[in-house]
C-alpha positions as CSV (number, residue, x, y, z in Angstrom):
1,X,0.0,0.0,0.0
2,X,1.8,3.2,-1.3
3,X,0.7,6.3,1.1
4,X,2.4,10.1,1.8
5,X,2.2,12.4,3.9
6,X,1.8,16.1,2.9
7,X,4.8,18.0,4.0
8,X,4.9,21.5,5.4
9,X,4.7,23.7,2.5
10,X,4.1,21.3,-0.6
11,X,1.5,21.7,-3.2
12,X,-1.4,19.1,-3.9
13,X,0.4,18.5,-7.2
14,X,3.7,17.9,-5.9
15,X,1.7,15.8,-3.8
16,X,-0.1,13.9,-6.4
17,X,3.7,13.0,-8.0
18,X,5.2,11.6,-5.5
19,X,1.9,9.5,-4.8
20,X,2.0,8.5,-8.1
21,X,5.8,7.9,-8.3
22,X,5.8,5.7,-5.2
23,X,2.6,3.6,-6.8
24,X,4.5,2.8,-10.1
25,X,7.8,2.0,-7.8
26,X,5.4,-0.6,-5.8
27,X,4.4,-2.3,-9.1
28,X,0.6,-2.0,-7.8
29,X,-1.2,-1.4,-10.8
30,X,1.2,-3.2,-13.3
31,X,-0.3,-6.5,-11.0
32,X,-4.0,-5.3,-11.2
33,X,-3.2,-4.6,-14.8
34,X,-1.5,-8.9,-15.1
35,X,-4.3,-10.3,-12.5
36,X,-7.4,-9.0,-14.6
37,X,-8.0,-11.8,-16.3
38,X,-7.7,-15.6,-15.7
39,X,-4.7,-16.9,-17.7
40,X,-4.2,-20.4,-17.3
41,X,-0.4,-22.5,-17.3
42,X,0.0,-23.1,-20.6
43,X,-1.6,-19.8,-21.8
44,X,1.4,-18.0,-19.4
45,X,4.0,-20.8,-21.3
46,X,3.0,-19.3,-24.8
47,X,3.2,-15.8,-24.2
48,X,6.8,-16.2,-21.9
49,X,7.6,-17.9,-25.3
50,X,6.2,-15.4,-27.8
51,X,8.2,-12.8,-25.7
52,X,11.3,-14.7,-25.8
53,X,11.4,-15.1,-29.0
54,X,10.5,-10.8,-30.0
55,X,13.8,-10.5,-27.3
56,X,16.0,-12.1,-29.2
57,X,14.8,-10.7,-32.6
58,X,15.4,-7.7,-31.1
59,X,18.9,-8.6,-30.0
60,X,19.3,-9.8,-33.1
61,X,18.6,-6.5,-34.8
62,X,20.5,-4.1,-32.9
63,X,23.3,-6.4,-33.4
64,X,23.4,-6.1,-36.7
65,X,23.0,-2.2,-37.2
């Protein structure tokens, strides 16, 4: 659970960005964003493989510039 506290002086916006810095440091809503849906074993197997497999054509690209 990400929380601040608002210090002496600070603005609601400065406010605002640390809250939301400290909520995409915590990885919170990149897990809300992966746990939406059901995705079963061998679903997770085929996409780990299909990203794999763009990583190393990327690799493979830069390499080659």
């Amino acid at each position: 659970m990400a929380s601040v506290n608002l210090r002496n002086g600070e603005s609601q916006d400065s406010l605002l960005k640390r809250f939301r810095k400290k909520v995409v440091k915590s990885g919170v809503l990149s897990t809300v964003r992966r746990k939406r849906w059901f995705v079963s074993k061998s679903e997770q197997r085929r996409m780990e493989k299909k990203k794999a497999v763009r990583r190393i054509k990327r690799r493979n690209v830069k390499e080659v510039e």
